[in-house]
Biopython code that builds the backbone (N, CA, C, O; Angstrom):
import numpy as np
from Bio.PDB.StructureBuilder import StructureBuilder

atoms = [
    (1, "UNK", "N", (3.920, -17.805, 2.927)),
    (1, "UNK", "CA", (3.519, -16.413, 2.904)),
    (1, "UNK", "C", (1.999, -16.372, 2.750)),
    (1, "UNK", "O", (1.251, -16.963, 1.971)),
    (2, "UNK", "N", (1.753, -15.432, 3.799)),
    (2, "UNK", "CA", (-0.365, -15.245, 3.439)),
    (2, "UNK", "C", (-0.452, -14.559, 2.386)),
    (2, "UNK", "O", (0.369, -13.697, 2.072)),
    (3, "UNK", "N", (-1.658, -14.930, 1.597)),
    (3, "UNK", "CA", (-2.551, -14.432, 0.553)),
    (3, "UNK", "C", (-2.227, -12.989, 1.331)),
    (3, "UNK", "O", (-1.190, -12.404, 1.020)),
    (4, "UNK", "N", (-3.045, -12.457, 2.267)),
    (4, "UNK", "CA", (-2.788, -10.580, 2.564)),
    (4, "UNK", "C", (-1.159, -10.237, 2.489)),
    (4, "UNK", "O", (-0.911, -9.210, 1.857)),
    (5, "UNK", "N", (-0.251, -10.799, 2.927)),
    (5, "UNK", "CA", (0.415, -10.184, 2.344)),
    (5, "UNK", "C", (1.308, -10.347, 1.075)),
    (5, "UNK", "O", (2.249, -9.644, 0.707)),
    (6, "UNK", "N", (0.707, -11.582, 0.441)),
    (6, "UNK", "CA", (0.955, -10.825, -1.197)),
    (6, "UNK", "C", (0.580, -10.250, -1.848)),
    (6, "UNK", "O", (1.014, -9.833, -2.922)),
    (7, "UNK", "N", (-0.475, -10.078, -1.240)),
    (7, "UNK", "CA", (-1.812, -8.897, -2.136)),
    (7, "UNK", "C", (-1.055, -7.544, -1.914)),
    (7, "UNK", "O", (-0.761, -6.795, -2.846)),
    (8, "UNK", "N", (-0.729, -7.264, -0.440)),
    (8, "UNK", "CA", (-0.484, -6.407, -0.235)),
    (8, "UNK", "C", (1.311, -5.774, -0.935)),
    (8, "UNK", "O", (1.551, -4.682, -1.450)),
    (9, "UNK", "N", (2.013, -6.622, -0.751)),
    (9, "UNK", "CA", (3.409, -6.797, -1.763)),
    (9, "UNK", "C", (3.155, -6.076, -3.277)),
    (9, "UNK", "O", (3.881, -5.234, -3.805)),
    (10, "UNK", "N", (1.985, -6.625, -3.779)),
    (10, "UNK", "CA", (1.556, -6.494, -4.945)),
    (10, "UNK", "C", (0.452, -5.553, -5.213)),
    (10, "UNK", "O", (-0.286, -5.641, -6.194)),
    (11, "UNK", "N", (0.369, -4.606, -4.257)),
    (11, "UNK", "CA", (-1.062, -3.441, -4.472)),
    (11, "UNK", "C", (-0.298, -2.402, -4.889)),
    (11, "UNK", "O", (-0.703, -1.442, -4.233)),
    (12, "UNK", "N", (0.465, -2.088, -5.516)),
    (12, "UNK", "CA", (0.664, -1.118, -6.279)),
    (12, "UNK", "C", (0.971, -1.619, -7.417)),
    (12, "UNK", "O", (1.191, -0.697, -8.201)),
    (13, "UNK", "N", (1.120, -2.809, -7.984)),
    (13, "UNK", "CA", (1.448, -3.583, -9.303)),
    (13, "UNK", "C", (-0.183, -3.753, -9.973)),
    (13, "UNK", "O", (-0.337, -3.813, -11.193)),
    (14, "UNK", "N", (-1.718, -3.843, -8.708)),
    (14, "UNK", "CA", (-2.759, -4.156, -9.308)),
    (14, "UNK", "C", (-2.816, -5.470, -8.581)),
    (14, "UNK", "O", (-2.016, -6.222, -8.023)),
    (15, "UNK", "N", (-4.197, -5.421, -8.845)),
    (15, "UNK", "CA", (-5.340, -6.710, -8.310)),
    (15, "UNK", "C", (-4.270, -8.364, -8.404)),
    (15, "UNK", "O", (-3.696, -8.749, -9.423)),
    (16, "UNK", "N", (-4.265, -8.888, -7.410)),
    (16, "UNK", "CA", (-3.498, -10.684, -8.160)),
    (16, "UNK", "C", (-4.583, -11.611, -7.036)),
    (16, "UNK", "O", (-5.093, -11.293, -5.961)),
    (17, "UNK", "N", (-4.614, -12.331, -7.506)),
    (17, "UNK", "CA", (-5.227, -13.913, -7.200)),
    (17, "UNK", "C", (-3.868, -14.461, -6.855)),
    (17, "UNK", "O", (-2.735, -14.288, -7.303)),
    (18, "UNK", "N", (-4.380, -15.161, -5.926)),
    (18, "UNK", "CA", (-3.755, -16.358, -5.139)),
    (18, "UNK", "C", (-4.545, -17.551, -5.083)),
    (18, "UNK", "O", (-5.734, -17.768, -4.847)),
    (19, "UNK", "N", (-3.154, -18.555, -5.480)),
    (19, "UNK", "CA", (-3.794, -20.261, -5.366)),
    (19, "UNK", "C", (-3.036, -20.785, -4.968)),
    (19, "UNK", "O", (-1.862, -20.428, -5.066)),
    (20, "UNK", "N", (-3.499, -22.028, -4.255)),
    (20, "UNK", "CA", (-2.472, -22.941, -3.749)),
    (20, "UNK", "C", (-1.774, -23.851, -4.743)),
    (20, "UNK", "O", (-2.265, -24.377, -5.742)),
    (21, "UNK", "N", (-0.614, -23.928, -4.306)),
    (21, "UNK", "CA", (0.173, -25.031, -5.427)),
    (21, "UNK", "C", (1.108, -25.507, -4.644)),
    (21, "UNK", "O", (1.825, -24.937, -3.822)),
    (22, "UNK", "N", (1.022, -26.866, -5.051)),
    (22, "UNK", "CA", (2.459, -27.381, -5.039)),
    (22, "UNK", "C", (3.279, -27.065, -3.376)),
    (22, "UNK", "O", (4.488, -26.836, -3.364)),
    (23, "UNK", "N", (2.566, -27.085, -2.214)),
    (23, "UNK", "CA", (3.031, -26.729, -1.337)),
    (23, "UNK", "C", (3.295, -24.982, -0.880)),
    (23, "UNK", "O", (3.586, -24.476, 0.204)),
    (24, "UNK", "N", (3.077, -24.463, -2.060)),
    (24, "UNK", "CA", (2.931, -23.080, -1.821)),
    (24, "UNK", "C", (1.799, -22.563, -2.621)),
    (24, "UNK", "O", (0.694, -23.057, -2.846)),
    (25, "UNK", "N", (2.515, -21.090, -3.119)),
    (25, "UNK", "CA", (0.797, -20.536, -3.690)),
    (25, "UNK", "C", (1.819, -19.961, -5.183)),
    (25, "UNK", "O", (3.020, -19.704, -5.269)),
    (26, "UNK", "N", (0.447, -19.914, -6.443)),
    (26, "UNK", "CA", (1.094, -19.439, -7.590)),
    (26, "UNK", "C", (0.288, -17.856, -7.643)),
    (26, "UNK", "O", (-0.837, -17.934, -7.150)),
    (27, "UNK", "N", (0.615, -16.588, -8.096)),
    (27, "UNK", "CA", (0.457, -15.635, -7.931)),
    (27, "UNK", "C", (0.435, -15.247, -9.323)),
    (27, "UNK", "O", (1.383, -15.085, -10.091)),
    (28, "UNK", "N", (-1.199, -15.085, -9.578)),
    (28, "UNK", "CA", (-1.754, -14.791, -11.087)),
    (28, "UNK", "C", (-2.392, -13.169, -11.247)),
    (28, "UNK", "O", (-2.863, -12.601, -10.261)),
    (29, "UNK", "N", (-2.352, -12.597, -12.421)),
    (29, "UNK", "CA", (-2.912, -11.166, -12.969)),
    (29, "UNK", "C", (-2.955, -12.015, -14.082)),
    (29, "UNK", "O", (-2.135, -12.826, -14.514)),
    (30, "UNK", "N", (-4.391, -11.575, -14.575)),
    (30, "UNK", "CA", (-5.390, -11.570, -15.556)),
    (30, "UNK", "C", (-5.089, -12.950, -16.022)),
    (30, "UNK", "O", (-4.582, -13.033, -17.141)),
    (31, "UNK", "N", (-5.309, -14.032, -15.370)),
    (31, "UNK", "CA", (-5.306, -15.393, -15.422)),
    (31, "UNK", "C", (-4.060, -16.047, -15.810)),
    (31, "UNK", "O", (-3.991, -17.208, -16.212)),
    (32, "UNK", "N", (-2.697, -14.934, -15.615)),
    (32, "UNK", "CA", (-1.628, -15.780, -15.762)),
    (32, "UNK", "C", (-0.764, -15.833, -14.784)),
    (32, "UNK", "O", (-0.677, -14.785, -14.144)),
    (33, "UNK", "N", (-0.028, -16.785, -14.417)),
    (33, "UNK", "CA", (1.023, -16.865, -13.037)),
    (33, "UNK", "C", (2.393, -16.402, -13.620)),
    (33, "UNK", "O", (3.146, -17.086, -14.313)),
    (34, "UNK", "N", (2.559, -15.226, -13.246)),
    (34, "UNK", "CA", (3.823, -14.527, -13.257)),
    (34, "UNK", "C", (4.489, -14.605, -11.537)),
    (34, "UNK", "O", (5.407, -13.827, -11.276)),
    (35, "UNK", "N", (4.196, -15.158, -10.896)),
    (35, "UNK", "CA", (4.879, -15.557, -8.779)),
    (35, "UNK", "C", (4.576, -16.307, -8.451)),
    (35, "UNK", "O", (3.635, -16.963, -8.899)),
    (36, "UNK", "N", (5.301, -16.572, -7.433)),
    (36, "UNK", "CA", (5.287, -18.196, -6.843)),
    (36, "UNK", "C", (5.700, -17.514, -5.358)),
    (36, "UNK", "O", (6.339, -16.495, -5.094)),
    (37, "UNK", "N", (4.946, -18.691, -4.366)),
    (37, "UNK", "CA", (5.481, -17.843, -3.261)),
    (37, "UNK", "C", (5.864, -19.501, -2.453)),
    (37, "UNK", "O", (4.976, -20.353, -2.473)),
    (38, "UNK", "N", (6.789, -19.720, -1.996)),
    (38, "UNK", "CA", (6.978, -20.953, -1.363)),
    (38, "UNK", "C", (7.767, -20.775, -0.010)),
    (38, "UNK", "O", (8.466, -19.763, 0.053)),
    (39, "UNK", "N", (7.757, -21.433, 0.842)),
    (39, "UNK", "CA", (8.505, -21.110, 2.431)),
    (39, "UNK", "C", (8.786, -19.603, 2.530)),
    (39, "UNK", "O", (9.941, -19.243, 2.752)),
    (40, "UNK", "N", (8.058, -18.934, 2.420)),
    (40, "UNK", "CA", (8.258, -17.790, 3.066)),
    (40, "UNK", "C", (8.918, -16.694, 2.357)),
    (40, "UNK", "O", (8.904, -15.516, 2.715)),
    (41, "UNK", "N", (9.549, -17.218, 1.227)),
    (41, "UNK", "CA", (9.952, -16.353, -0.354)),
    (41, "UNK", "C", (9.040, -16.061, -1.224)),
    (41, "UNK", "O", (8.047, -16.788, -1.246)),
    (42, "UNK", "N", (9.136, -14.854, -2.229)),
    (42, "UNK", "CA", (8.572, -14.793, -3.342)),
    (42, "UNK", "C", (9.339, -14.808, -4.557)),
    (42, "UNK", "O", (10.473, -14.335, -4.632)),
    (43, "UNK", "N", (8.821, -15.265, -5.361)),
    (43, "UNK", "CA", (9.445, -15.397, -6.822)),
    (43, "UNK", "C", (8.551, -14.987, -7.881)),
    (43, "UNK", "O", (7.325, -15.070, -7.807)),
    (44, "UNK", "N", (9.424, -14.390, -9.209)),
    (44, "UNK", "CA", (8.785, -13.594, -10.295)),
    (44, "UNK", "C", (9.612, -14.441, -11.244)),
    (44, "UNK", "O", (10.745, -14.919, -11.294)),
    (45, "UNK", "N", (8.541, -14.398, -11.950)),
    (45, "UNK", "CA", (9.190, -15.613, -13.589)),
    (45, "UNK", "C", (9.652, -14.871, -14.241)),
    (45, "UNK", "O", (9.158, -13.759, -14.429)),
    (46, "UNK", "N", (11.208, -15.461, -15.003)),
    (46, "UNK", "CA", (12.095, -14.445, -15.160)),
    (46, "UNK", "C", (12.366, -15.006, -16.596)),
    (46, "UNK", "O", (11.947, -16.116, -16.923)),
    (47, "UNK", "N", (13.229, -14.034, -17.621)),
    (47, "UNK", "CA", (13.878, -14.493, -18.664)),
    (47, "UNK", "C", (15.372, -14.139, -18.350)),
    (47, "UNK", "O", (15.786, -13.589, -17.330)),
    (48, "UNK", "N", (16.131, -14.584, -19.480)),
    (48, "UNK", "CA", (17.667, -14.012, -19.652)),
    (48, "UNK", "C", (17.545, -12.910, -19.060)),
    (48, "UNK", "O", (18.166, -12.855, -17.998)),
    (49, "UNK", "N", (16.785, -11.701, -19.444)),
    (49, "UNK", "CA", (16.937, -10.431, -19.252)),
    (49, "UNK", "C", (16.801, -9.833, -17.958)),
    (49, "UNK", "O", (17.637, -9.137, -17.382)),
    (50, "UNK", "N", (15.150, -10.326, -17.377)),
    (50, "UNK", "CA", (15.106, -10.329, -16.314)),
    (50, "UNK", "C", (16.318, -10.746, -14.806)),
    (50, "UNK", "O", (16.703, -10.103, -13.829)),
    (51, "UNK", "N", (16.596, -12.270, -15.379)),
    (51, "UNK", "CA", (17.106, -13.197, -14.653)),
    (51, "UNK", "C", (18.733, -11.855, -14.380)),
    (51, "UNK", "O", (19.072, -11.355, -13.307)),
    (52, "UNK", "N", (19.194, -11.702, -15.353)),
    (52, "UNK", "CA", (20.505, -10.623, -15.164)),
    (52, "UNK", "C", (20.381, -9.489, -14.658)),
    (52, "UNK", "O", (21.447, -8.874, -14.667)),
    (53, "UNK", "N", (19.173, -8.706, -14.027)),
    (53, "UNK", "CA", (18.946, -7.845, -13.257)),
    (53, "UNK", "C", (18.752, -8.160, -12.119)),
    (53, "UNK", "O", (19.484, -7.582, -11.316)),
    (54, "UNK", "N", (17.728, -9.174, -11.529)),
    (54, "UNK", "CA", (17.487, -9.642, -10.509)),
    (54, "UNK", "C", (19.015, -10.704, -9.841)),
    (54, "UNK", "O", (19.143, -10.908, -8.634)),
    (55, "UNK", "N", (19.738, -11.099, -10.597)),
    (55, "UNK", "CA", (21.166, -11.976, -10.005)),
    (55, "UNK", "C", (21.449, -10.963, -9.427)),
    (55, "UNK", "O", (21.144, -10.891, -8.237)),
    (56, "UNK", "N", (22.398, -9.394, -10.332)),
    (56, "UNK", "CA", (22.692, -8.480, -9.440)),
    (56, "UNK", "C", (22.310, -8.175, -8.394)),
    (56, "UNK", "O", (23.060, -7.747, -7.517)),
    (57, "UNK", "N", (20.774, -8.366, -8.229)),
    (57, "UNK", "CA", (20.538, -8.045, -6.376)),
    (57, "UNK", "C", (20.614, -8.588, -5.785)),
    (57, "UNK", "O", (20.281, -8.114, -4.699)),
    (58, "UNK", "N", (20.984, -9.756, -5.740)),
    (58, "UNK", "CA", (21.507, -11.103, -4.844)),
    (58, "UNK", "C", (20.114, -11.926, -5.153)),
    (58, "UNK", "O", (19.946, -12.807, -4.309)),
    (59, "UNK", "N", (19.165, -11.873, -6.054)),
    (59, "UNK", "CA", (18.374, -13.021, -5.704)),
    (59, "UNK", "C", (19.018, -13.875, -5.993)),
    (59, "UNK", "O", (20.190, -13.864, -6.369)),
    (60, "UNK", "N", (18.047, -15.045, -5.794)),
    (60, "UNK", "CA", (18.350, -16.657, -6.627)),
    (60, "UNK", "C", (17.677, -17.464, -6.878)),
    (60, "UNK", "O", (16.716, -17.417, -6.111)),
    (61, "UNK", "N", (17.588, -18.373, -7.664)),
    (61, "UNK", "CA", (16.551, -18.893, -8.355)),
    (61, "UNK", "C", (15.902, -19.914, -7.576)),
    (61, "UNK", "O", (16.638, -20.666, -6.937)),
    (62, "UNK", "N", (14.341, -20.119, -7.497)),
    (62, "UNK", "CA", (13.299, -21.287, -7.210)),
    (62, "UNK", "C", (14.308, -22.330, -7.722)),
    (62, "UNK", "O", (14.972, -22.238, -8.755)),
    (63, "UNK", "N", (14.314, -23.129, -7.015)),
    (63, "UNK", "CA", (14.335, -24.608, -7.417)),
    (63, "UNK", "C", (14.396, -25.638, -6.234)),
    (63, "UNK", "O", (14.746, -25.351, -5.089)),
    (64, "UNK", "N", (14.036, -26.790, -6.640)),
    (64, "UNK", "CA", (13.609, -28.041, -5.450)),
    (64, "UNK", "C", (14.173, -29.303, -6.066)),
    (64, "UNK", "O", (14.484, -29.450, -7.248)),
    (65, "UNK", "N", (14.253, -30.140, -5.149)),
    (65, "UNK", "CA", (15.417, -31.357, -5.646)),
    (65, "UNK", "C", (14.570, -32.412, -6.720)),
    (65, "UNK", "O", (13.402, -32.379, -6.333)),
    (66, "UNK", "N", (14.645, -33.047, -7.539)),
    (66, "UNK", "CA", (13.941, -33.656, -7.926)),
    (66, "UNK", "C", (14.004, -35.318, -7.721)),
    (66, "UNK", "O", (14.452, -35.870, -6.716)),
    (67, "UNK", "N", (13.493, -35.946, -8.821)),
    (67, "UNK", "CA", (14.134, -37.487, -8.533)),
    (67, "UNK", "C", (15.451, -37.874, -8.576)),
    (67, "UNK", "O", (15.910, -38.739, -7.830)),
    (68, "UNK", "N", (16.120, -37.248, -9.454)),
    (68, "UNK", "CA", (17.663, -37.857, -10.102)),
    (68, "UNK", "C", (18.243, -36.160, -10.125)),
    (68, "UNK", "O", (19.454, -36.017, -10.296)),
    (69, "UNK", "N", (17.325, -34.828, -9.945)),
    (69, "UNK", "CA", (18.424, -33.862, -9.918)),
    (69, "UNK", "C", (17.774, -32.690, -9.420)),
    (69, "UNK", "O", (16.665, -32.755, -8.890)),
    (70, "UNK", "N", (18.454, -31.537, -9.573)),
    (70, "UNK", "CA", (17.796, -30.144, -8.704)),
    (70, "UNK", "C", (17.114, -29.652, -9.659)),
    (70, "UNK", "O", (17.531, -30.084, -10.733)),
    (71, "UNK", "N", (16.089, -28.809, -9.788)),
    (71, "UNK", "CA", (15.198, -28.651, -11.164)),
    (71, "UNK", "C", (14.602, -26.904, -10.638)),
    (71, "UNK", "O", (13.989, -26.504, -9.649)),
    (72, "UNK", "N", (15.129, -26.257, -11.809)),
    (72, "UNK", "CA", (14.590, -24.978, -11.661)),
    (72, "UNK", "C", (13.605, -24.824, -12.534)),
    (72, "UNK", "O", (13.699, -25.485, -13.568)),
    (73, "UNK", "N", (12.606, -24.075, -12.388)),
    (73, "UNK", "CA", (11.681, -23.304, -13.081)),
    (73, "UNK", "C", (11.735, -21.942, -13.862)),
    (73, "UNK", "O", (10.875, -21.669, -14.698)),
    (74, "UNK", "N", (12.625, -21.217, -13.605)),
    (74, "UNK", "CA", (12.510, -19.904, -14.204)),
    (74, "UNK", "C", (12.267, -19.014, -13.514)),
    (74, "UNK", "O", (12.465, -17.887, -13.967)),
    (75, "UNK", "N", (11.838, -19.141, -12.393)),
    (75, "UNK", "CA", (11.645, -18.363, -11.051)),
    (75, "UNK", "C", (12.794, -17.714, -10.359)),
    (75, "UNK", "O", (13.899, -18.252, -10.290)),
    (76, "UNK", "N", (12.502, -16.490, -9.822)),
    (76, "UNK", "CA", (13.802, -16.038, -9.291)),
    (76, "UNK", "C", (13.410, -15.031, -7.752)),
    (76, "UNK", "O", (12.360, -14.407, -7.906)),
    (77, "UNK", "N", (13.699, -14.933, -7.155)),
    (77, "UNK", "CA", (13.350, -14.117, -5.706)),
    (77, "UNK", "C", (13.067, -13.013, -5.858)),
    (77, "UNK", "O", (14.059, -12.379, -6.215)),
    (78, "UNK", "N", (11.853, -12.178, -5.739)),
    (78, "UNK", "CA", (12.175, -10.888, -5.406)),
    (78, "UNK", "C", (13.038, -10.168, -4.655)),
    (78, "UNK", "O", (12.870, -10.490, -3.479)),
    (79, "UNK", "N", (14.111, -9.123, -4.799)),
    (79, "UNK", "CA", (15.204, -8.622, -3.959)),
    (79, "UNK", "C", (14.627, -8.105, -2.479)),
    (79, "UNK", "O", (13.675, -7.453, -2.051)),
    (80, "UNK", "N", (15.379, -8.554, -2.153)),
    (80, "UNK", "CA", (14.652, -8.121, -0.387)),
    (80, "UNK", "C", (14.874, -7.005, -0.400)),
    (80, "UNK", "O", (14.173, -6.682, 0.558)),
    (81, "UNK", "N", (15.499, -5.720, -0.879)),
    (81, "UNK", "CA", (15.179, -4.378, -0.602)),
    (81, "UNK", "C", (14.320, -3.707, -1.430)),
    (81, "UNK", "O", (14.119, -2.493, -1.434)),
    (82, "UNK", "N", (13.635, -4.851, -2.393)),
    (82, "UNK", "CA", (12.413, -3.970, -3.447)),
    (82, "UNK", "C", (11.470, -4.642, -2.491)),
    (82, "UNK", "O", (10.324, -4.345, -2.829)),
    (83, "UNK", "N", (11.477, -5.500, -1.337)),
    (83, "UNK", "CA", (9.950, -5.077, -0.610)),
    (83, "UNK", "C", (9.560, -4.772, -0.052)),
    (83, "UNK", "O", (8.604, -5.299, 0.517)),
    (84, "UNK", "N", (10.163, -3.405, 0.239)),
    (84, "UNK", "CA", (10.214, -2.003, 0.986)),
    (84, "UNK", "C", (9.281, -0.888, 0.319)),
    (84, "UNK", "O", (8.540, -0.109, 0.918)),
    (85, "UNK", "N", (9.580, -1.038, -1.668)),
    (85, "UNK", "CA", (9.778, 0.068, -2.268)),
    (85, "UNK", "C", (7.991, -0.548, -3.232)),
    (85, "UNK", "O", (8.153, -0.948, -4.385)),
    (86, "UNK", "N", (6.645, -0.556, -2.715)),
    (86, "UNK", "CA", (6.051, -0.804, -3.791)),
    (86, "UNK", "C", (6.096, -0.515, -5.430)),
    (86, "UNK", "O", (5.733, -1.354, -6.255)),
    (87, "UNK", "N", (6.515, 0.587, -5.712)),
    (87, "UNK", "CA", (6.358, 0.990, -6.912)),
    (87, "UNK", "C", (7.625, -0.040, -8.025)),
    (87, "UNK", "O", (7.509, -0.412, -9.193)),
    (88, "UNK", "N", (8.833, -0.241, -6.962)),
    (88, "UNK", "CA", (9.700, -1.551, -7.522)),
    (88, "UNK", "C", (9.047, -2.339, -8.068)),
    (88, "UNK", "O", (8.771, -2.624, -9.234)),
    (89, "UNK", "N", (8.714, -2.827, -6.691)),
    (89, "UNK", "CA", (7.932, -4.222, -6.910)),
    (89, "UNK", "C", (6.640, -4.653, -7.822)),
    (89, "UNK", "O", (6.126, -5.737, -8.097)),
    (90, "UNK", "N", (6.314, -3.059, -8.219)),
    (90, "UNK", "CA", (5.050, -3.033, -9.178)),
    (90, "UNK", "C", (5.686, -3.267, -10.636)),
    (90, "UNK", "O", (5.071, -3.759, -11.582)),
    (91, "UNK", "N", (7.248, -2.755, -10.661)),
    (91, "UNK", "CA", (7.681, -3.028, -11.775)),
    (91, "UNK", "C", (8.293, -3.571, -11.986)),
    (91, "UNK", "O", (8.557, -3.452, -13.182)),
    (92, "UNK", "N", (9.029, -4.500, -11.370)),
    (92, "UNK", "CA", (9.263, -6.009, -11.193)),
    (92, "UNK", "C", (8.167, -7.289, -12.092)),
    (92, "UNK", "O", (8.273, -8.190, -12.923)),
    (93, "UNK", "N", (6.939, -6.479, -11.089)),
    (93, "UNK", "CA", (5.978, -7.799, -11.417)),
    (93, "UNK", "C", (5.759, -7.367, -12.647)),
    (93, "UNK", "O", (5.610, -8.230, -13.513)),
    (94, "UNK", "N", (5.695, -6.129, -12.980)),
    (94, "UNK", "CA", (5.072, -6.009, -14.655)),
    (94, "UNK", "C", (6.050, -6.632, -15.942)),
    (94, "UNK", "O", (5.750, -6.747, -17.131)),
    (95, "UNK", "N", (7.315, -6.982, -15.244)),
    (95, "UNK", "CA", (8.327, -7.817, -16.314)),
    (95, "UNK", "C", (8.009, -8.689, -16.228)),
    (95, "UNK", "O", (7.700, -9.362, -17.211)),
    (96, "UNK", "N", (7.912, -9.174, -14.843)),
    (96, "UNK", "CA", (7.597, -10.636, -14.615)),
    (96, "UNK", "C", (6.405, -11.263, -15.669)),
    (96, "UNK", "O", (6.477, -12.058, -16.607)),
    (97, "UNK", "N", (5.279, -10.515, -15.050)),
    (97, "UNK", "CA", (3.878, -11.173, -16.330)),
    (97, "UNK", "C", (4.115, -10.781, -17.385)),
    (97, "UNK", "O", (3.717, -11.724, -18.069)),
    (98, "UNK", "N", (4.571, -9.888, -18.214)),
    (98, "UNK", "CA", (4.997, -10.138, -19.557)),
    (98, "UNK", "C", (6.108, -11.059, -20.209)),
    (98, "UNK", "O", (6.118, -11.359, -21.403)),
    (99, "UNK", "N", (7.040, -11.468, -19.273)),
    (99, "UNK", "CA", (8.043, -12.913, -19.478)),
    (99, "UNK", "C", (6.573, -13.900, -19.243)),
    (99, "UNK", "O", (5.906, -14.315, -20.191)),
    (100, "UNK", "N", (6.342, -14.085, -18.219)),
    (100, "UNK", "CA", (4.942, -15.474, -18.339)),
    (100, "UNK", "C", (4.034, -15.334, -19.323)),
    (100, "UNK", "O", (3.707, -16.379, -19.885)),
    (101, "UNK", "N", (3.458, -14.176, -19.744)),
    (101, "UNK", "CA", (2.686, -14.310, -20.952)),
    (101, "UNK", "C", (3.794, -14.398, -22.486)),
    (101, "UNK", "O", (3.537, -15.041, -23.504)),
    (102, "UNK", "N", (4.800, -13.704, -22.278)),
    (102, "UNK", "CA", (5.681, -14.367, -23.893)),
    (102, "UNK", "C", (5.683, -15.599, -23.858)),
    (102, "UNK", "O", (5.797, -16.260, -24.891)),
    (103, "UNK", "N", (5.521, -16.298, -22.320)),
    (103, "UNK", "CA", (6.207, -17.630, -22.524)),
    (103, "UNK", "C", (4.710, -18.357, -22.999)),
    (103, "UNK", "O", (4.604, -19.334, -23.741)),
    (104, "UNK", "N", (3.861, -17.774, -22.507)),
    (104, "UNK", "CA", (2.470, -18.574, -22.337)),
    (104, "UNK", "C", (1.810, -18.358, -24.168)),
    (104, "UNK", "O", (1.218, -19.344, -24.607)),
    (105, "UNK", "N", (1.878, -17.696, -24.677)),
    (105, "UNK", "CA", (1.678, -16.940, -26.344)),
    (105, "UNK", "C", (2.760, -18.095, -26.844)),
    (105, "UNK", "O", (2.199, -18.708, -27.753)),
    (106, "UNK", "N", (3.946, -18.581, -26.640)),
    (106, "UNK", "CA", (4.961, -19.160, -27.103)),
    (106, "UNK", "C", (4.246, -20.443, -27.367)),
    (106, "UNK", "O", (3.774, -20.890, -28.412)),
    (107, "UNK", "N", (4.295, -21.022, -25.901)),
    (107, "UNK", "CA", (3.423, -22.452, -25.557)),
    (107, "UNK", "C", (2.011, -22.891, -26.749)),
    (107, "UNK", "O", (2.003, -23.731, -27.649)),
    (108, "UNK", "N", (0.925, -21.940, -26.291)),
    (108, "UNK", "CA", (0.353, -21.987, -26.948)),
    (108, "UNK", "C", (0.173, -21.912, -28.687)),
    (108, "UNK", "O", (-0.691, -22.465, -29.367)),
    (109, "UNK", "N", (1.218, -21.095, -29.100)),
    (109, "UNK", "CA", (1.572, -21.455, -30.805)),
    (109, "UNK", "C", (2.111, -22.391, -30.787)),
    (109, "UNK", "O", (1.516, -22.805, -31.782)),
    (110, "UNK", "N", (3.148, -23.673, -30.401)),
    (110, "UNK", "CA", (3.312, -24.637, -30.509)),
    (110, "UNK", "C", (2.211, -25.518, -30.605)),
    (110, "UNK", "O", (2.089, -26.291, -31.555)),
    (111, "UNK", "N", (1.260, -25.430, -29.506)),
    (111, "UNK", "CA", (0.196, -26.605, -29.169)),
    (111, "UNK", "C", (-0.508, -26.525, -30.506)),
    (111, "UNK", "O", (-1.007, -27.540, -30.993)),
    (112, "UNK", "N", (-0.565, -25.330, -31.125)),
    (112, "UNK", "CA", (-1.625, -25.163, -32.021)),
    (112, "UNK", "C", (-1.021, -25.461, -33.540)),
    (112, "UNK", "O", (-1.742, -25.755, -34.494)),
    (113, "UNK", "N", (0.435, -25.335, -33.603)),
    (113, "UNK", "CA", (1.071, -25.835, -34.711)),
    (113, "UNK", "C", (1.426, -27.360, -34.705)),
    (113, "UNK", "O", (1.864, -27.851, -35.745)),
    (114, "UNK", "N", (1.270, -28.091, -33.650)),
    (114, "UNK", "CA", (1.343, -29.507, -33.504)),
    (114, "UNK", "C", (0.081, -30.142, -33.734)),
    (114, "UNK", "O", (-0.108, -31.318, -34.044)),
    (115, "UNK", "N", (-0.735, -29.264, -33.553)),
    (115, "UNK", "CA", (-2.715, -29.860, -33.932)),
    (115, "UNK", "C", (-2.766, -29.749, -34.765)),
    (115, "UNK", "O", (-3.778, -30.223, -35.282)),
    (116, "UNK", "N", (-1.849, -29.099, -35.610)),
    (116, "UNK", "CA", (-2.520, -29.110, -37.086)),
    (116, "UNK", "C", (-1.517, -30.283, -37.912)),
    (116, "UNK", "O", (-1.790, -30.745, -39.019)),
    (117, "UNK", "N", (-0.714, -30.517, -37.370)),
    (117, "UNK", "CA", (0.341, -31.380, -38.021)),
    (117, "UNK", "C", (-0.329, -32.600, -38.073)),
    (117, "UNK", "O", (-0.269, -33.251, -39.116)),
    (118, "UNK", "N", (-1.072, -33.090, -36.944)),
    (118, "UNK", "CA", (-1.634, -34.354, -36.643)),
    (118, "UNK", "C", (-2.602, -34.762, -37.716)),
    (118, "UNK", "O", (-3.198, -35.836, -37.635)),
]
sb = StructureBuilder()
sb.init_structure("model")
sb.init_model(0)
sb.init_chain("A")
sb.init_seg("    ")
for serial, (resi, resn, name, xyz) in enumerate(atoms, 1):
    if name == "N":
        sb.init_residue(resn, " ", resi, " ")
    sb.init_atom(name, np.array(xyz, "f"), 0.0, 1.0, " ", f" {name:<3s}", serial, name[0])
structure = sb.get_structure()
């Protein structure tokens, strides 16, 4: 998927950066990656909560085979009839980056409670 049209997917959610990753691109607001866009799909980082709204619409989850098994990320498809509807998809992504930043606030109090242990 091109940078224009995830920007454009995402112009009613607000400004996102695009980078390349990993064979595709990771899809950041205010320096955190809440999307992933790989072969031609997009994906929004999901929790329990998320993840049980988005199943109902038939998405399904990112994942790629690994060495010894299939390995998901937390990623899940945007519904193909929210990318019709910007204002969805604006509020989609706004779950999405607040699941990546709980997770990213999470991460980071660990790192910082393990530095002090040392």
């Amino acid at each position: 998927m091109e940078r224009e049209a995830i920007e454009d997917i995402f112009a009613a959610f607000g400004p996102v950066s695009v980078r390349r990753l990993f064979g595709g691109v990771g899809v950041y607001a205010g320096g955190v990656m809440f999307a992933l866009g790989h072969s031609g799909e997009l994906y929004l980082k999901a929790d329990a909560e998320l993840v049980c709204q988005l199943e109902a619409r038939g998405s399904k989850p990112f994942t790629y085979e690994g060495k010894r098994s299939i390995v998901a990320l937390g990623y899940w498809s945007v519904p193909a009839d929210a990318l019709d509807e910007p204002e969805e998809v604006a509020g989609l992504a706004r779950a999405a980056l607040a699941v990546a930043q709980a997770a990213r606030a999470s991460s980071a109090h660990g790192r910082r409670r393990s530095e002090r242990v040392r």
